[in-house]
Backbone as CSV, one residue per row, in Angstrom:
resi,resn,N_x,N_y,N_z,CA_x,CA_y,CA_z,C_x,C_y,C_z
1,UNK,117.696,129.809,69.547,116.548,129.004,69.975,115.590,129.893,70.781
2,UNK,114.068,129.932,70.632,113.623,131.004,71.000,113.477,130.080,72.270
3,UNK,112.954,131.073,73.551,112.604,131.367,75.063,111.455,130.060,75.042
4,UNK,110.219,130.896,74.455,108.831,131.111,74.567,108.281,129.458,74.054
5,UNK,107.557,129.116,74.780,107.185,127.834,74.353,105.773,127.616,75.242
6,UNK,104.835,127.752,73.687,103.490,127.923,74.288,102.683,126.468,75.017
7,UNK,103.180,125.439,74.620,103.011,123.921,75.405,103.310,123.594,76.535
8,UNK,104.406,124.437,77.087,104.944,124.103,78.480,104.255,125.416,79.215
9,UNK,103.415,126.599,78.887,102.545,127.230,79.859,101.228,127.110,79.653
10,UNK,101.372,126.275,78.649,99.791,125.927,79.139,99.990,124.687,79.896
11,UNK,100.405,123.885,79.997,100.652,122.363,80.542,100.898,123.020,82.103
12,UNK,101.709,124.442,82.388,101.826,125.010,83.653,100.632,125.437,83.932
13,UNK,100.042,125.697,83.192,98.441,126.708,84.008,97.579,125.505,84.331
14,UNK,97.230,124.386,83.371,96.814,123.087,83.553,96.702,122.781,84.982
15,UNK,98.094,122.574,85.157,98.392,121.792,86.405,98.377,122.825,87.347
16,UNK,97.913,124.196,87.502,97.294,125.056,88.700,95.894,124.784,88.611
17,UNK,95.160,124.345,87.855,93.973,123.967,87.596,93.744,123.005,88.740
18,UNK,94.465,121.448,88.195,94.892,120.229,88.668,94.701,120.508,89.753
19,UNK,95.611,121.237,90.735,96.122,121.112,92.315,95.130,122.009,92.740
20,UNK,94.671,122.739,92.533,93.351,123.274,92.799,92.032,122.373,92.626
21,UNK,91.808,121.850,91.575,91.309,120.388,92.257,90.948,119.642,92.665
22,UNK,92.247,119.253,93.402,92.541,118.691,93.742,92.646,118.652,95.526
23,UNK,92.947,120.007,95.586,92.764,120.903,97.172,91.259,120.568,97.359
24,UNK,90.233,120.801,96.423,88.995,121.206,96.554,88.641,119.640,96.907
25,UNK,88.612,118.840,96.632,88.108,117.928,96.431,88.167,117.165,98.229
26,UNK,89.104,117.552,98.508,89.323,117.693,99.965,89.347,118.544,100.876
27,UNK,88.538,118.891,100.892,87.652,120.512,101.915,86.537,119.072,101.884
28,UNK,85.848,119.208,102.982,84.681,118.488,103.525,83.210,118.875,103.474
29,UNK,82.575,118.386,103.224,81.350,119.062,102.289,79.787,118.497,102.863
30,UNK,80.536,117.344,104.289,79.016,116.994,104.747,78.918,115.674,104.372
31,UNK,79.154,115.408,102.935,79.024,113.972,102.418,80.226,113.077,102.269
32,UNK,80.584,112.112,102.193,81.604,110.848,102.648,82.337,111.267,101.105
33,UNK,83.769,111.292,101.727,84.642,111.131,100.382,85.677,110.842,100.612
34,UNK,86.214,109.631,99.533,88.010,109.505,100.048,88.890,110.202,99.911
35,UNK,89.072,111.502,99.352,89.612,112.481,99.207,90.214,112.987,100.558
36,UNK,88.851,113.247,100.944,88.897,113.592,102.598,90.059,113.237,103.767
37,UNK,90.785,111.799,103.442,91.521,111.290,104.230,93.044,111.302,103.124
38,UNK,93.194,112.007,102.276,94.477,112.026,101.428,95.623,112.635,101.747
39,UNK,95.191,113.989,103.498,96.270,114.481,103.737,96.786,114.107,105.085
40,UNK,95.947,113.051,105.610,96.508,111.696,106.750,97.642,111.245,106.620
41,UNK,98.360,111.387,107.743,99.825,110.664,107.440,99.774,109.629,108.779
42,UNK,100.710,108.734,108.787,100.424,107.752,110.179,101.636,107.219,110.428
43,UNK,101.883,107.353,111.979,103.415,106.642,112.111,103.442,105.161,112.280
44,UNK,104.148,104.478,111.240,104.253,102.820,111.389,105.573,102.440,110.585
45,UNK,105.502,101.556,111.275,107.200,101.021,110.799,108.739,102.271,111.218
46,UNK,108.335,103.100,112.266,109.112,103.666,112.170,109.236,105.072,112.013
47,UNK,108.234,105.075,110.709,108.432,106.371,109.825,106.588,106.868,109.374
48,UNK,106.766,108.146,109.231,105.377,108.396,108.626,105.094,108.066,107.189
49,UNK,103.813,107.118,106.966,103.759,107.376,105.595,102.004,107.931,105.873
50,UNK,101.772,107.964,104.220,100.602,108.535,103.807,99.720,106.955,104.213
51,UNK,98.195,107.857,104.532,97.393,106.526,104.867,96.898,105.713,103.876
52,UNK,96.859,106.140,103.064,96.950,105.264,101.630,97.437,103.916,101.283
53,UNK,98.766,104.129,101.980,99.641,102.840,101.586,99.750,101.870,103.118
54,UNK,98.824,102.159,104.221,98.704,101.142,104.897,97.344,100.570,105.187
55,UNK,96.463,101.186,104.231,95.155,101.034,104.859,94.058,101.340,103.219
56,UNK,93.053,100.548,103.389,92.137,101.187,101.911,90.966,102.129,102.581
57,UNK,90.851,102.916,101.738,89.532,103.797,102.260,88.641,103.712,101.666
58,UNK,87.248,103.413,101.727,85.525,103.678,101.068,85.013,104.005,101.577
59,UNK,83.719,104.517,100.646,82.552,104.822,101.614,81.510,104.030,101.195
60,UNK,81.059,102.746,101.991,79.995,102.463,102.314,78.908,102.953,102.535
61,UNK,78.345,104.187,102.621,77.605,104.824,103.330,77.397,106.389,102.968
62,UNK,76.670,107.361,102.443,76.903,109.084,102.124,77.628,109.500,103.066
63,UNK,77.324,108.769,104.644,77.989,109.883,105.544,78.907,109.059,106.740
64,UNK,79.481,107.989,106.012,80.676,107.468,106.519,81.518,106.615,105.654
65,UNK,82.922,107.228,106.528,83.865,106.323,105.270,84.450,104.885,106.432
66,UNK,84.820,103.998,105.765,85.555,102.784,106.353,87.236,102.841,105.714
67,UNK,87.928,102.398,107.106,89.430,102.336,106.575,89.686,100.687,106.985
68,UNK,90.071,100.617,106.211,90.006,98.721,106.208,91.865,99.013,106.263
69,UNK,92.359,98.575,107.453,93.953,98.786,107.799,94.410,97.324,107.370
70,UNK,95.196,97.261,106.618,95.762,96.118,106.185,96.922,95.245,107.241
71,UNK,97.457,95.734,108.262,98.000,95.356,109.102,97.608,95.542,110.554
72,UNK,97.090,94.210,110.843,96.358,94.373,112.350,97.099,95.336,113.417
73,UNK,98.516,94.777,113.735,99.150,95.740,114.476,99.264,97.454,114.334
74,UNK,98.658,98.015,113.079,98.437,99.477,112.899,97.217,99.825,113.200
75,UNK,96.403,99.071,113.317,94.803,99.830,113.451,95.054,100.766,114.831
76,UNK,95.831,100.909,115.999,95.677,102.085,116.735,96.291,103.010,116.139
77,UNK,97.501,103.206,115.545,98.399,103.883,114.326,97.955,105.161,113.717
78,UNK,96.636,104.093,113.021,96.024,104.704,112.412,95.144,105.889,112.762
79,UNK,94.180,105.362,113.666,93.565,105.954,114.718,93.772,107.089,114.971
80,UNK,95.190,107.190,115.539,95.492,108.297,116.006,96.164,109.309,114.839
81,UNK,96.449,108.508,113.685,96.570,109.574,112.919,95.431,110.145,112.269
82,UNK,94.318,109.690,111.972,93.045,110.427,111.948,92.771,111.285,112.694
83,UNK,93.107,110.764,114.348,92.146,112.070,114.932,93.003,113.173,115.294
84,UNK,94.369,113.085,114.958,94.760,114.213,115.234,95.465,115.044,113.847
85,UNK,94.735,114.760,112.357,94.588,115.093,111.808,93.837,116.359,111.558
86,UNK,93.344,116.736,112.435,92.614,117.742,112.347,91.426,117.826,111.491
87,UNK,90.557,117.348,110.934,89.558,116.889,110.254,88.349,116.813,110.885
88,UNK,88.131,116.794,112.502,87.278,116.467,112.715,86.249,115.216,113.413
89,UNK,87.069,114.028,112.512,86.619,112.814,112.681,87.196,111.714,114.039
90,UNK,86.099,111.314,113.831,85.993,110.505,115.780,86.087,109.032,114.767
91,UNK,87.307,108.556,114.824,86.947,106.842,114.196,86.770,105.800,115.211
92,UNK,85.952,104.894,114.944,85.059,104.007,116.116,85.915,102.589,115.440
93,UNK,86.800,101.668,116.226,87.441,100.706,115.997,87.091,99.490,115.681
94,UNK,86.482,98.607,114.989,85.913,97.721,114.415,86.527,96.573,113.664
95,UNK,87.435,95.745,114.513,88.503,94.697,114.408,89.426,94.919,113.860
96,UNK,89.581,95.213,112.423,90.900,95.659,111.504,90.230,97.208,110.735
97,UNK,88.937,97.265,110.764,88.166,98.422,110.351,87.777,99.709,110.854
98,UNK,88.274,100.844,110.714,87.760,101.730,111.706,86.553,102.186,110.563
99,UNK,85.910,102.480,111.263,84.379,103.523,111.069,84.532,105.107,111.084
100,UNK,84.239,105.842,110.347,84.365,107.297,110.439,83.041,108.026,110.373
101,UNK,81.935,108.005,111.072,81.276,109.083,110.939,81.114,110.300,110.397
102,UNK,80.608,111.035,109.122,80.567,112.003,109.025,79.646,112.724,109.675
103,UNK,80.180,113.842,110.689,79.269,114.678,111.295,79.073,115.905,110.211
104,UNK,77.648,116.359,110.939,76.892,117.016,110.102,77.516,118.596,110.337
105,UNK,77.555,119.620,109.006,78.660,120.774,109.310,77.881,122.113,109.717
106,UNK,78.582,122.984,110.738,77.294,123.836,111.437,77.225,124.895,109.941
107,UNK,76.826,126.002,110.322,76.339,126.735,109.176,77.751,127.865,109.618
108,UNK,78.711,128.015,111.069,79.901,128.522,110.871,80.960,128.188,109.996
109,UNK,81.067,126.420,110.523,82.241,125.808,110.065,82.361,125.581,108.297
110,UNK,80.617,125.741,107.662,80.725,125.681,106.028,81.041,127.383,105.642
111,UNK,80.817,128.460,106.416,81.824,129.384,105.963,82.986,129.713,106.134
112,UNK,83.722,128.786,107.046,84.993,128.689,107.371,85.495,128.057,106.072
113,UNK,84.852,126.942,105.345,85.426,126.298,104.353,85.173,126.795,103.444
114,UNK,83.891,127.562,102.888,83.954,128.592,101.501,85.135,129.146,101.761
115,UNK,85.408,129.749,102.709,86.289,131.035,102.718,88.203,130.505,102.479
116,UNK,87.960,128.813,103.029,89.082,128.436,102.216,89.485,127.973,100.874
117,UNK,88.083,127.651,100.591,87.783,127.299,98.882,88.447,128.834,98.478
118,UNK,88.058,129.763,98.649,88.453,131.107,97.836,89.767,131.461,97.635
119,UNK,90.483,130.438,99.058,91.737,131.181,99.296,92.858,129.829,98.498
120,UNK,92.478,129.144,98.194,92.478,127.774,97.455,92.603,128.648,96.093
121,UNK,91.767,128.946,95.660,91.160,129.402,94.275,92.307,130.792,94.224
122,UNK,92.438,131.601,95.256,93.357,132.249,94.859,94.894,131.897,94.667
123,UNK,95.650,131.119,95.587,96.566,130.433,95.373,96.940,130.178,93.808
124,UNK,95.644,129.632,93.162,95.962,128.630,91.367,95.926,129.892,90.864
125,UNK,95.668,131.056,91.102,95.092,132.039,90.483,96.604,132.644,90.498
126,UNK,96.989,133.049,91.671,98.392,133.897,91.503,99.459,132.835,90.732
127,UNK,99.359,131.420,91.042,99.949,130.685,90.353,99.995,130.635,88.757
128,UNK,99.068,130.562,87.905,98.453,131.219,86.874,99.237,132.326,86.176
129,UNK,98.969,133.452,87.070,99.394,134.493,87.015,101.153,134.923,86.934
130,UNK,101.716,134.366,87.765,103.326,133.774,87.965,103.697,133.328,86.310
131,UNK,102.961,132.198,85.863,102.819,131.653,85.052,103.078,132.244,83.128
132,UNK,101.807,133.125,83.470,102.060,134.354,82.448,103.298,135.261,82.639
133,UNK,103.786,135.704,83.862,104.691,136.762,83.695,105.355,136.035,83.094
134,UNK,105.646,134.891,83.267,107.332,133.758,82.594,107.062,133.887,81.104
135,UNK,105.902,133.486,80.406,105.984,134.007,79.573,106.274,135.132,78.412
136,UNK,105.444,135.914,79.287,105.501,137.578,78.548,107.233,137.865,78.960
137,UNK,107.933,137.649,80.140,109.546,138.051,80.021,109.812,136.783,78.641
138,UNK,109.786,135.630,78.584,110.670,134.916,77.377,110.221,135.843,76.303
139,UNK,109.019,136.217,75.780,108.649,137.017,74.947,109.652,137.853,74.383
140,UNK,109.831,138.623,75.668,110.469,140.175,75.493,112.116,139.648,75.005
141,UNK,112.652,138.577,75.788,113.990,138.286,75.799,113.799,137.802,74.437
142,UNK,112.810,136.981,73.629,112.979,136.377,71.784,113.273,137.800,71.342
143,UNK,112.294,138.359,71.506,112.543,139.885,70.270,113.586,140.310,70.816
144,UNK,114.156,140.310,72.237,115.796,140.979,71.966,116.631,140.417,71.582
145,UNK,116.786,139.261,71.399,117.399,138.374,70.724,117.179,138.270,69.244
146,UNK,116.457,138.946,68.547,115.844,138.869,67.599,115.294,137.838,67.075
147,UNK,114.554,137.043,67.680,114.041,135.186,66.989,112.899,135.727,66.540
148,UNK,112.245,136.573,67.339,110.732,137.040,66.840,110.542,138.716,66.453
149,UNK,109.915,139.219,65.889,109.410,140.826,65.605,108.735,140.845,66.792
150,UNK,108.644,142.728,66.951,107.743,142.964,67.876,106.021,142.570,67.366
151,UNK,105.410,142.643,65.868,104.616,142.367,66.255,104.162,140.618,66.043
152,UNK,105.151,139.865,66.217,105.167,138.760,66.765,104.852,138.521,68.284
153,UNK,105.746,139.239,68.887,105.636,139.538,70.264,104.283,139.837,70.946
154,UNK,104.062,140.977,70.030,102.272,141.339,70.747,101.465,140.359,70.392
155,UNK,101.463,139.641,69.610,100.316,138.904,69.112,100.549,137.638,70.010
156,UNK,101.975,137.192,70.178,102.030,135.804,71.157,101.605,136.261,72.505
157,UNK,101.943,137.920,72.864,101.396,138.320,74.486,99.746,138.461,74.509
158,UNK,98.906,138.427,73.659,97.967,138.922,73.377,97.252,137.078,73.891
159,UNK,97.833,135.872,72.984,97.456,134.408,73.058,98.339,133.904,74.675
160,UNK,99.229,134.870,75.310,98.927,134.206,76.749,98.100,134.641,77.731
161,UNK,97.426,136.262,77.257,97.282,137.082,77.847,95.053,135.948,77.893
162,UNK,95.053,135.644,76.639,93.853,134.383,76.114,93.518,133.491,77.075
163,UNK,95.088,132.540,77.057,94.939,131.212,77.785,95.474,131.627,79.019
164,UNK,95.588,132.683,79.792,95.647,132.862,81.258,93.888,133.362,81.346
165,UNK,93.419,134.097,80.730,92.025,134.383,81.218,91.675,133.079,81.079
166,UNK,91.542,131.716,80.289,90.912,130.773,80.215,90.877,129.935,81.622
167,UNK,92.139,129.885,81.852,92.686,129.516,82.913,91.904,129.997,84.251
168,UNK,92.059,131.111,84.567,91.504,131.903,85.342,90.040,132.107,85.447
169,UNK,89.401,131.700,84.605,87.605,131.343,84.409,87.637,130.040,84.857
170,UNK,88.830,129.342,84.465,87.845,127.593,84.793,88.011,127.734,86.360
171,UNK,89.119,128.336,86.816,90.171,128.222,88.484,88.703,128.891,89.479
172,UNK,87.514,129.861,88.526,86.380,130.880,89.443,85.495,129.742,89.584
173,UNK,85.143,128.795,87.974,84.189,128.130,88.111,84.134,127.026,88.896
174,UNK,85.528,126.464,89.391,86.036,125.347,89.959,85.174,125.935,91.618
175,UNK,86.057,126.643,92.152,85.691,127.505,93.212,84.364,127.647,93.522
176,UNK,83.401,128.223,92.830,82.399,128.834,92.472,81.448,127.230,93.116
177,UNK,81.875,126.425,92.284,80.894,125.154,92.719,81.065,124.517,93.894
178,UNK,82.583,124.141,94.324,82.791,124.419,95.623,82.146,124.853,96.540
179,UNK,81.639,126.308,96.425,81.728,126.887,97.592,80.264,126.818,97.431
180,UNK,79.454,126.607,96.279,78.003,126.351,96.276,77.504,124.811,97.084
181,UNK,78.575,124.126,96.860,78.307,122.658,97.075,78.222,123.055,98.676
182,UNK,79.760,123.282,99.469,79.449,123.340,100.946,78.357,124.147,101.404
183,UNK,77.901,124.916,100.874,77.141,126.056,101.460,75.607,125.465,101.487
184,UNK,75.329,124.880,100.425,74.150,124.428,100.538,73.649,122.776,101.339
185,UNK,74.282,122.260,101.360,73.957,120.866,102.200,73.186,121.087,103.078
């Protein structure tokens, strides 16, 4: 049974795409997004969960989001798991609703965040990269096994060697807009 199975690395490079993203999409950019609040966790009932599952998030507004807390007794909970989230945000308490202000980003703090967009972008990139070596070794291990010829071999290293550059163009362009988006607001 050969190694090499070209569906399960691309479906792997995919999903470095995905979580890259997915990262990106939550870096803060000036304008209101629920993304923004996806890596909030909050202690209630006990235990931390994600703020997701005690509370809904929108944005009403370009430059504020609302967390509508579904259980009155969590709205301080919550609170405090926002602000010591590190994010930034000052939430203003509004019966079961907190208010989030988006403040406006200095021209340091949006190269603080290009510069994590890049490092984001490199992450999917070595990931990617990881990705291909697994390949090119099953490669080598079919032809010693004899399932495939060598120039089977080159020609399948040649089509990962393809869909890792593909990979690796969308992971710049992903980035690329990113870091255009924060930079310019």
């Amino acid at each position: 049974m050969a190694k090499y199975d070209k569906a399960d690395i691309e479906r792997r490079m995919q999903g470095a795409v995905d979580s890259l993203k997915g990262d990106l999409s939550g870096l803060r950019t000036g304008r209101a997004n629920v993304a923004l609040l996806d890596p909030v966790v909050v202690e209630v009932y006990g235990s931390m969960m994600p703020l997701n599952q005690v509370a809904t998030v929108n944005t009403p507004e370009p430059r504020m989001l609302s967390v509508q807390v579904w259980d009155k007794a969590n709205v301080i909970a919550v609170e405090k798991g926002i602000a010591h989230a590190g994010l930034g945000l000052n939430p203003m308490i509004d019966g079961q609703t907190l208010r989030l202000p988006i403040p406006d980003l200095t021209q340091e703090r949006r190269k603080e965040l290009a510069k994590l967009a890049g490092q984001y972008a490199e992450k999917a990139k070595i990931a990617i990269r990881n990705v291909r070596r697994d390949g090119m070794e099953a490669l080598k291990e079919d032809e010693k096994k004899k399932d495939i010829s060598e120039d089977d071999r080159k020609r399948l290293e040649e089509e990962v060697q393809k869909m890792t550059d593909r990979f690796v163009a969308d992971v710049d362009a992903a980035a690329a807009a990113k870091e255009k988006e924060i930079l310019q607001q």
